[in-house]
C-alpha positions in Angstrom: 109.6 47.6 52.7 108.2 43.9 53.6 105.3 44.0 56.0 105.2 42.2 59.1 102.9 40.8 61.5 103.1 39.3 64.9 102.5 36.0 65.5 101.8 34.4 69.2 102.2 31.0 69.0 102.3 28.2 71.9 102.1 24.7 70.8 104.0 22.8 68.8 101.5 22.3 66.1 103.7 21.9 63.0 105.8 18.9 64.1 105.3 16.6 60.7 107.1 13.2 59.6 106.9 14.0 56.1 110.5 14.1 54.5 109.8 17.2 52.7 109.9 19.4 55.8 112.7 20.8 57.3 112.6 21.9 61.3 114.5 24.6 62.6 114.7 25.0 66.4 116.4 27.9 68.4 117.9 28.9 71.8 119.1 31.9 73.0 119.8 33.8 75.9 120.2 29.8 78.0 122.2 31.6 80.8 123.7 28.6 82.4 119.9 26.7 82.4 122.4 23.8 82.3 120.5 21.5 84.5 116.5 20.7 85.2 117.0 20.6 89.2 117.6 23.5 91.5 120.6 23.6 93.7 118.7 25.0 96.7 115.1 24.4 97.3 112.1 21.7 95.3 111.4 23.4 92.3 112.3 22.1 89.1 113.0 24.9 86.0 113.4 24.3 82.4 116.7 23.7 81.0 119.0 22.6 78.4 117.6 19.1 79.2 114.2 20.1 78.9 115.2 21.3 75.2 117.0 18.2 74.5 113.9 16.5 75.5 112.0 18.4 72.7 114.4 18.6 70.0 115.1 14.4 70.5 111.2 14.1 70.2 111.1 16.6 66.9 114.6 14.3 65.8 112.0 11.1 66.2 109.1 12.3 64.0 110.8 14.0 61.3 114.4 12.3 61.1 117.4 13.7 62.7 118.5 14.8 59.1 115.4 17.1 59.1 116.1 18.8 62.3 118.4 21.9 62.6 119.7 22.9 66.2 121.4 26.7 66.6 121.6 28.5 70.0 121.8 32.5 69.4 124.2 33.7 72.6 124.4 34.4 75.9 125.2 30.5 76.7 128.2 30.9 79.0 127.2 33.6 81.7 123.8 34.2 84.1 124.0 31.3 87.2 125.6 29.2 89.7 126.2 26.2 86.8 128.1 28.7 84.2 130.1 30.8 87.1 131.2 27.9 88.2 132.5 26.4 85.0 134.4 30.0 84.0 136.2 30.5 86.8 136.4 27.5 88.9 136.6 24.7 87.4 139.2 25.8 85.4 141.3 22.6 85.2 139.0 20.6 83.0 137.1 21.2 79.3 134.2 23.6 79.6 130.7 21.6 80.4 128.9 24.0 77.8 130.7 22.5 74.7 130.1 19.2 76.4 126.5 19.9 76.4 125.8 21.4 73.3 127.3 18.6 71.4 126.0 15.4 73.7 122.7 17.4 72.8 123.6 18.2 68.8 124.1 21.5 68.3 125.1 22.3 64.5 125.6 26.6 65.6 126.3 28.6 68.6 126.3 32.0 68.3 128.4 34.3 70.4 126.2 36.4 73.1 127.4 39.9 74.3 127.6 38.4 78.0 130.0 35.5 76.7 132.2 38.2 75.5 131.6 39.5 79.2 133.1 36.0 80.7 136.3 37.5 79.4 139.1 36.0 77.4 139.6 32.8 79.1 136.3 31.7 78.7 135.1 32.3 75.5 138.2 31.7 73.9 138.6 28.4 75.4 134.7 27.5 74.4 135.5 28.5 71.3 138.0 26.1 70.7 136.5 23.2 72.6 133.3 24.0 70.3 135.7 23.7 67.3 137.0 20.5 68.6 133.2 19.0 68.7 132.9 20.4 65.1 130.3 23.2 66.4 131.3 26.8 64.4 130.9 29.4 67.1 129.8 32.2 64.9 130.3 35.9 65.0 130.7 37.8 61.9 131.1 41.5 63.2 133.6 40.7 65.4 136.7 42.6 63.3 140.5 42.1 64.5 142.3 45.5 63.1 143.6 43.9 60.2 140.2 43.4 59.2 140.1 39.8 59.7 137.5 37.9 61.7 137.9 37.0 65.7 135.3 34.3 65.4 133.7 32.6 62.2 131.1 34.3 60.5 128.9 31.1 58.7 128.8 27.5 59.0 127.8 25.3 55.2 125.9 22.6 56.6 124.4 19.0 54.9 121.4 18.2 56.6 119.4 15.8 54.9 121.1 16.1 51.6 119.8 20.0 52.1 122.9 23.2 51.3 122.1 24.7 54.9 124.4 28.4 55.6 123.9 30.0 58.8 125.2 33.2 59.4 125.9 34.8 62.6 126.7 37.8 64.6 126.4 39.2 68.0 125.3 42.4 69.2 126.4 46.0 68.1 126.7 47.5 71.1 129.8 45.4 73.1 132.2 48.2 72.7 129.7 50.3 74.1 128.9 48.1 77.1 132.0 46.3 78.3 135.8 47.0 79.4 138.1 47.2 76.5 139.9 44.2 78.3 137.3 41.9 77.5 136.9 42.5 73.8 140.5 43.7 73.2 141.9 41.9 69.8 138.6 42.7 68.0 135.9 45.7 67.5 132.3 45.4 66.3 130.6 46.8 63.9 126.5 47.5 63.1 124.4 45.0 62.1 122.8 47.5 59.5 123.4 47.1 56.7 126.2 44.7 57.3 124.0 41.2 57.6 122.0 42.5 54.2 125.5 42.8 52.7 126.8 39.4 53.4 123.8 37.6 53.0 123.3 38.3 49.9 127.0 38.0 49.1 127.4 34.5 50.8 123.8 33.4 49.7 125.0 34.2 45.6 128.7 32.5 46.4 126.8 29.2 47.8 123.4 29.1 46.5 122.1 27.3 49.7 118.6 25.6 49.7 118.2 26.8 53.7 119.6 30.2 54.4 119.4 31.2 58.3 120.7 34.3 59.8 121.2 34.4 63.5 122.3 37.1 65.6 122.3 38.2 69.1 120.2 41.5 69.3 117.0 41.8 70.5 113.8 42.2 67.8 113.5 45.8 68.6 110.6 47.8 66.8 111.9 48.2 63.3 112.8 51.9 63.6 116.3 52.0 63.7 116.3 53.4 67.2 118.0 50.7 69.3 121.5 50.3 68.7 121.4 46.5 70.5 117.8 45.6 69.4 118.3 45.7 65.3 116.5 42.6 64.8 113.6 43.9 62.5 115.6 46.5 61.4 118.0 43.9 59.4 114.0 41.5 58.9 112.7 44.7 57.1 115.4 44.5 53.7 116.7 40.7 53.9 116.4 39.2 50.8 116.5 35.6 50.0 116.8 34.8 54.1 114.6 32.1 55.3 114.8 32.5 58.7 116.1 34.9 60.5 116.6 34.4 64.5 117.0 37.1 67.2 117.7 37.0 70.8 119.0 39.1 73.8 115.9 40.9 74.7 114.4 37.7 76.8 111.0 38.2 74.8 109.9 35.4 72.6 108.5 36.2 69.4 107.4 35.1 66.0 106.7 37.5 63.3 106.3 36.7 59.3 107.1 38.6 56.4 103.2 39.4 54.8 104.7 37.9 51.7 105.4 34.8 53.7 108.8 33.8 52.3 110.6 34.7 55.5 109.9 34.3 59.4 111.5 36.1 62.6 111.8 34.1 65.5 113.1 34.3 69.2 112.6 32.1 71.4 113.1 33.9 74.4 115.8 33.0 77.0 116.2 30.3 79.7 115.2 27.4 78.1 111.3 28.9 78.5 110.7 28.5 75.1 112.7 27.6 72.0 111.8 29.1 68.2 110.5 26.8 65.6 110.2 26.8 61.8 109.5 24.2 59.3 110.2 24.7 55.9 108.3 22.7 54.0 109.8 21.4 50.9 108.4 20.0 47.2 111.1 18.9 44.5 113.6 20.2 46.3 112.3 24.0 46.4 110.9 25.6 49.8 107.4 26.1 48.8 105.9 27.4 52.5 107.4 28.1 55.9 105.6 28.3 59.6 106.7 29.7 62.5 106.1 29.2 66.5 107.6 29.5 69.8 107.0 26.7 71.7 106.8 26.5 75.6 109.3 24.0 77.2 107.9 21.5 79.5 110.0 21.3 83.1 109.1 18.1 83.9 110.4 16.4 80.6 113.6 16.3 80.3 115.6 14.1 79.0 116.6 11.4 81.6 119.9 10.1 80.1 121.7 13.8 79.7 120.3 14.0 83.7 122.5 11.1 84.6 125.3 11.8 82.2 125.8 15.5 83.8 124.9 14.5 87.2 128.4 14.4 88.6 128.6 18.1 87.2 125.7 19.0 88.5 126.3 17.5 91.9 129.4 19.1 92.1 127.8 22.8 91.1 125.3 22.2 94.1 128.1 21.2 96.5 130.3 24.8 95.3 126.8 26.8 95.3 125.6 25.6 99.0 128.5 26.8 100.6 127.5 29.2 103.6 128.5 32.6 103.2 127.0 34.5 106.4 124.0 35.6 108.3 121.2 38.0 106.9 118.8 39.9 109.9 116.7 40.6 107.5 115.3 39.9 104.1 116.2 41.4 100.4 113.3 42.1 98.2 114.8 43.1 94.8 111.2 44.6 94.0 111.2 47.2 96.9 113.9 48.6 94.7 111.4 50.4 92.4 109.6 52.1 95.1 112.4 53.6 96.7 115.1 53.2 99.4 115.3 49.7 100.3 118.2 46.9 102.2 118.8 45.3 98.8 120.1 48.4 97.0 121.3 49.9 100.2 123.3 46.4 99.9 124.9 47.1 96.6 125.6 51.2 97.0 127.3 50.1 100.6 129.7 47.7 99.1 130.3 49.9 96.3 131.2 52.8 98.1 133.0 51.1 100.6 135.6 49.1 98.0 135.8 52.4 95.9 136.1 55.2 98.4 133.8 57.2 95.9 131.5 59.9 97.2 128.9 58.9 95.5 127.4 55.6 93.8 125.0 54.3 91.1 123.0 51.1 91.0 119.9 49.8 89.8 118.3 46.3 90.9 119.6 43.3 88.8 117.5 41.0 89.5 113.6 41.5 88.5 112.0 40.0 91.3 114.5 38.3 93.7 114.2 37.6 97.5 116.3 36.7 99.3 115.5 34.8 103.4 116.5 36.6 106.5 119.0 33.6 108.2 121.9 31.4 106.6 122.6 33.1 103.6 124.1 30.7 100.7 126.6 31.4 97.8 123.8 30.6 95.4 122.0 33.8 97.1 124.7 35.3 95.4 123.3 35.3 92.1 119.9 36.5 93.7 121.7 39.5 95.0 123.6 40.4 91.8 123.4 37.7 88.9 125.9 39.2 86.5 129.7 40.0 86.0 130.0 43.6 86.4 132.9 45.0 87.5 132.9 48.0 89.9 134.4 51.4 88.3 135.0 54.7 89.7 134.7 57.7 87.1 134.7 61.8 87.7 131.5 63.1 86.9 130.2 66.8 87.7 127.5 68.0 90.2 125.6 68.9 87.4 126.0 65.7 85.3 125.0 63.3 88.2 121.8 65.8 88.5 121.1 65.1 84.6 122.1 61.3 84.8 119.3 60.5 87.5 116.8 62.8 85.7 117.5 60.9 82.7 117.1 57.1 85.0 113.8 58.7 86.5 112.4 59.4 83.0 112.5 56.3 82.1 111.2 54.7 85.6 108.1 57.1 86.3 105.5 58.8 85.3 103.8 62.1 86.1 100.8 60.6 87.7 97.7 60.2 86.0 96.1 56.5 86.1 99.7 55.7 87.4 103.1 56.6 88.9 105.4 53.8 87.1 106.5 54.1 83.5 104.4 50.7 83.3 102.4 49.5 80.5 99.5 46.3 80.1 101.1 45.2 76.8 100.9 41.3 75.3 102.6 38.9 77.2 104.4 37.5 74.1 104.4 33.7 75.8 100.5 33.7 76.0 99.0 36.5 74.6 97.3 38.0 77.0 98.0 41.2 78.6 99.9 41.9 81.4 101.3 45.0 83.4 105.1 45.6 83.0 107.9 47.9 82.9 107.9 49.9 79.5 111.9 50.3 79.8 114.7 47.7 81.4 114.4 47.7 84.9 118.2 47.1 85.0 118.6 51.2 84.1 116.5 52.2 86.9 119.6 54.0 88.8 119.5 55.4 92.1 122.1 56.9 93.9 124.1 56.6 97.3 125.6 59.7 99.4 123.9 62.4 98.7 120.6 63.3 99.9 117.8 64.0 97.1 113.6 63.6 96.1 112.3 62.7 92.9 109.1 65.2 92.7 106.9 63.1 90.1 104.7 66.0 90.1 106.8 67.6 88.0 107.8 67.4 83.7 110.8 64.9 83.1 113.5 66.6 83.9 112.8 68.7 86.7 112.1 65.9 89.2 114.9 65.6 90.9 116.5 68.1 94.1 119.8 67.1 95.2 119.6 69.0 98.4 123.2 68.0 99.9 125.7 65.1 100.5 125.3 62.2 102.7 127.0 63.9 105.9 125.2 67.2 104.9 127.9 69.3 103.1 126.8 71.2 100.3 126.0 69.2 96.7 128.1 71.7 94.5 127.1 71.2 90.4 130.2 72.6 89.1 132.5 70.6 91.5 133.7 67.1 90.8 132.8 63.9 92.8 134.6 60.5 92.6 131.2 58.1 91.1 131.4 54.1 91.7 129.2 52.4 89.3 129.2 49.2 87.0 131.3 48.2 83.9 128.3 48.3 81.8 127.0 51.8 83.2 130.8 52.8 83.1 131.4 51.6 79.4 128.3 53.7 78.2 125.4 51.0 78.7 121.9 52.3 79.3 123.1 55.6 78.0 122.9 56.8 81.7 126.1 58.8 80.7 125.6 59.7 77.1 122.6 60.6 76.8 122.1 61.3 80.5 124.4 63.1 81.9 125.8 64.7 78.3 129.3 63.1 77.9 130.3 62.2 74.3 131.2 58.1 73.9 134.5 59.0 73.1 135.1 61.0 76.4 133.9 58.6 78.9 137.3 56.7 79.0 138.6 60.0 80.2 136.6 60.2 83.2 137.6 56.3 84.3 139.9 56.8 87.7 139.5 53.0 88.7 138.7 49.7 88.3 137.8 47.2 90.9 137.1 43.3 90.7 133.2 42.0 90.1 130.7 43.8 92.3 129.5 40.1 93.0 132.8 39.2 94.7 133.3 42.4 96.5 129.7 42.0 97.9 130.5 38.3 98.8 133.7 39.3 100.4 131.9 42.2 102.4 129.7 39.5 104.0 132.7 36.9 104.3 134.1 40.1 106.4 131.3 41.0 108.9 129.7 37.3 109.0 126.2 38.9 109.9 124.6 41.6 108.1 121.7 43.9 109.7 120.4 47.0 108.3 122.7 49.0 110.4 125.1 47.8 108.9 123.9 48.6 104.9 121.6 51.4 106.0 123.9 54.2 107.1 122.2 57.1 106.0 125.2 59.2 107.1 127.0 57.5 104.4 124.5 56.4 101.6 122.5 60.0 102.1 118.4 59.4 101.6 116.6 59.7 98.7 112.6 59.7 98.2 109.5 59.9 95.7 107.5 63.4 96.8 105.1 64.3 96.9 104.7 60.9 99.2 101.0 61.7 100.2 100.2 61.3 96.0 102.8 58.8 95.2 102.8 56.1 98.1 99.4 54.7 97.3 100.0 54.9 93.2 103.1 53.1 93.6 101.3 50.3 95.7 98.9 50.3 93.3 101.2 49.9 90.4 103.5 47.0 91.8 100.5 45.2 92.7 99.7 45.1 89.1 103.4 44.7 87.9 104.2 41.8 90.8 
């Protein structure tokens, strides 16, 4: 087994004009960062322009021959810019094939939340990539003959170099999404298939540049996350010089002790890109460095600004429209503490498009807010920034009870120094520590009508008492209750209902009764409906029941404690 070590890189120190090195830069995770200006507000963010900005300067040094481009998923789905371009303006080419070849791409990788753009999108990026002569790769993406749905490498000349680049997306769709979405094509593990064909397609071409990229987070090498295989494949490549990961939003750079092969990700949103040089002497690779490197906001590049400007002008007209009032503010934060208007938001929608008795929903959206006043359809993607359609399933008394012990085991802690599952690990941008979330935030579920506490005094597992339903008839665990949740929690994501609540993968699709349009439009249509929301409006505790953290006397100053630290 290769050792590994962790690298934390932030400049970009290896930039050379020398011919004999080779530059490879990655993106991942973009998320419709399309453009450098915000629609709403003065704040400039980094973007896809900001990357063109650096990759042009790299192109300058060390020859545009010398510099490889490949983005590693998640490209078409996360803001107002790509929502806009899937769904809306429908009657033109996509702008993300636009951009990725005004700005050079040689890859794309396919991204487990283009597959959740549905059909129409990715299939029609696909093609217009194809058109630009960009391969959108991925390679475990089977139709049932056993045929490929997308390509699986792309040969390359750079430079007079043999470059193949592999890709594949993550593992887990199947397990995450609607059959809808992926129908036509099934994936499979990407252990021990990317060892396989590596070394397969790496004996059939004999490449001097072999790059694998695939869109599954680095995980930590021990085969025990399904979506995050990334040193899990790092650990028995052979002959790979790069290998690229993504999805989990964390940048990283890690070598192989023998130094003949580097991991990179470069994080998501344009905050970083990866960056390799391989560094060449009679035509042989004879060293390799890796880095992430931070992406400058400010420096974009001025030309792709004006040449997308009628795009991006027409975004900010589509995301400015007025949707309503808000009497009070949303704090996506409050969400960890407890009981709060922006989840109260979200379960009130749900229940009310669904008819369900009860509801499931964790906050989105890290650390959103959202102003009391005019509220904007680019608050939208504050409120709830992703594509999730709203299901209905039959769950048991009894398997709700285990599905929120199984959310609060991963959200707190009995208390000792704290009361959140929180952790000061590196911040892999800079190095230093920082307080976080041990476990995705997006799995903290808590749930609407029924009435419940979450003693953290107590051993995981025995936290939580569901005392009744919302309008105070008795909770029954053997009897059934209609449950409105997302897609994602619906199709098995977060293993709220696997390993939760206890339901075999193969038996969820039994328990769907219903399925409803995007959570996102239902919750834009709610506000379209009343015109002003106030908290009596989303705060019914006759119908979304009450839940708490006891004992509140111990918790309440832990948990301010811990946000402080976390926020």
């Amino acid at each position: 087994m290769k050792k590994i070590v962790f690298v934390f890189l932030l400049q970009a120190a290896f930039i050379s004009a020398s011919a004999q090195d080779f530059h490879i830069v990655t993106t991942g995770d973009v998320h419709g960062a399309y453009f450098n200006r915000p629609y709403v507000g003065g704040k400039y963010v980094p973007s896809l322009m900001s990357v063109k900005h650096y990759v042009d300067s790299l192109r300058a040094v060390a020859g545009p021959e010398n510099v490889l481009l490949l983005d590693a998923g998640d490209c078409l789905q996360g803001n107002n810019a790509s929502y806009y371009f899937n769904y809306v303006a429908t009657d033109r080419p996509h702008i993300y094939p636009r951009l990725a070849a005004y700005m050079g791409y040689d890859v794309c990788t396919v991204g487990n939340h283009d597959i959740e753009a549905g059909h129409a999108v990715y299939d029609r990026v696909n093609a217009e990539l194809a058109e630009a002569g960009i391969p959108f790769l991925a390679g475990n993406a089977f139709r049932e003959d056993g045929s490929l749905y997308f390509q699986e490498y792309a040969l390359l000349d750079k430079g007079g170099r043999k470059v193949l680049v592999l890709g594949y997306n993550n593992a887990n769709i199947d397990n995450w999404l609607s059959e809808d979405l992926w129908s036509g094509m099934h994936h499979v593990s990407l252990v021990p298939l990317v060892r396989k064909r590596a070394e397969v397609l790496r004996k059939q071409f004999k490449p001097d540049v072999l790059v694998v990229v695939v869109h599954s987070g680095t995980g930590r090498g021990d085969g025990s996350s399904y979506e995050s295989q990334g040193l899990d494949i790092f650990k028995f490549l052979k002959g790979v010089d790069v290998l690229v990961t993504a999805h989990d939003h964390v940048p990283a750079c890690i070598y192989a002790r023998n130094g003949k092969s580097w991991l990179v990700n470069g994080g998501a949103r344009c905050g970083n890109v990866g960056h390799v040089v391989l560094h060449f002497e009679d035509g042989k690779i004879t060293s390799r460095r890796g880095e992430y490197v931070r992406m400058d906001k400010m420096a974009v590049d001025e030309r792709m600004v004006q040449e997308f400007d009628p795009e991006f002008q027409e975004v900010k007209a589509f995301t400015v429209q007025p949707v309503g009032r808000l009497d009070l503010p949303l704090e996506t934060r409050d969400a960890y503490a407890g009981m709060n208007p922006y989840i109260d938001l979200i379960h009130t929608v749900q229940l009310e498009a669904s008819g369900a008795q009860v509801s499931l929903a964790a906050p989105l959206t890290y650390n959103g807010h959202v102003k009391s006043g005019e509220l904007l359809f680019n608050d939208m993607f504050t409120i709830y920034p992703f594509e999730n359609q709203l299901y209905t399933l039959k769950l048991k008394g009894s398997e709700i009870k285990k599905l929120l012990e199984f959310s609060y085991s991963r959200w707190v802690l009995t208390p000792g120094r704290h009361v959140l599952y929180i952790d000061d690990a590196p911040d892999p941008r800079t190095g230093a520590r920082r307080w976080s979330f041990v476990n995705r935030s997006y799995n903290f579920d808590s749930a609407a009508g029924i009435n419940y506490t979450v003693d953290v005094s107590k051993p995981a597992g025995e936290r939580v008492n569901i005392s009744s339903l919302a309008d105070g008839s008795p909770f029954d665990e053997s009897a059934e209750y209609l449950v409105a949740m997302t897609s994602y929690r619906a199709n098995g994501g977060g293993d709220m209902l696997t390993s939760g609540a206890g339901i075999p993968h193969n038996h969820i699709s039994d328990r769907i009764v219903a399925r409803y349009p995007e959570i996102r439009e239902l919750i834009y249509q709610f506000i379209k409906s009343h015109g002003s929301v106030d908290e009596s409006l989303i705060s019914n505790r006759e119908v979304l029941g009450n839940w708490k953290f006891v004992p509140e006397n111990l918790v309440a100053p832990m948990m301010e404690q811990d946000l402080q630290l976390v926020f």
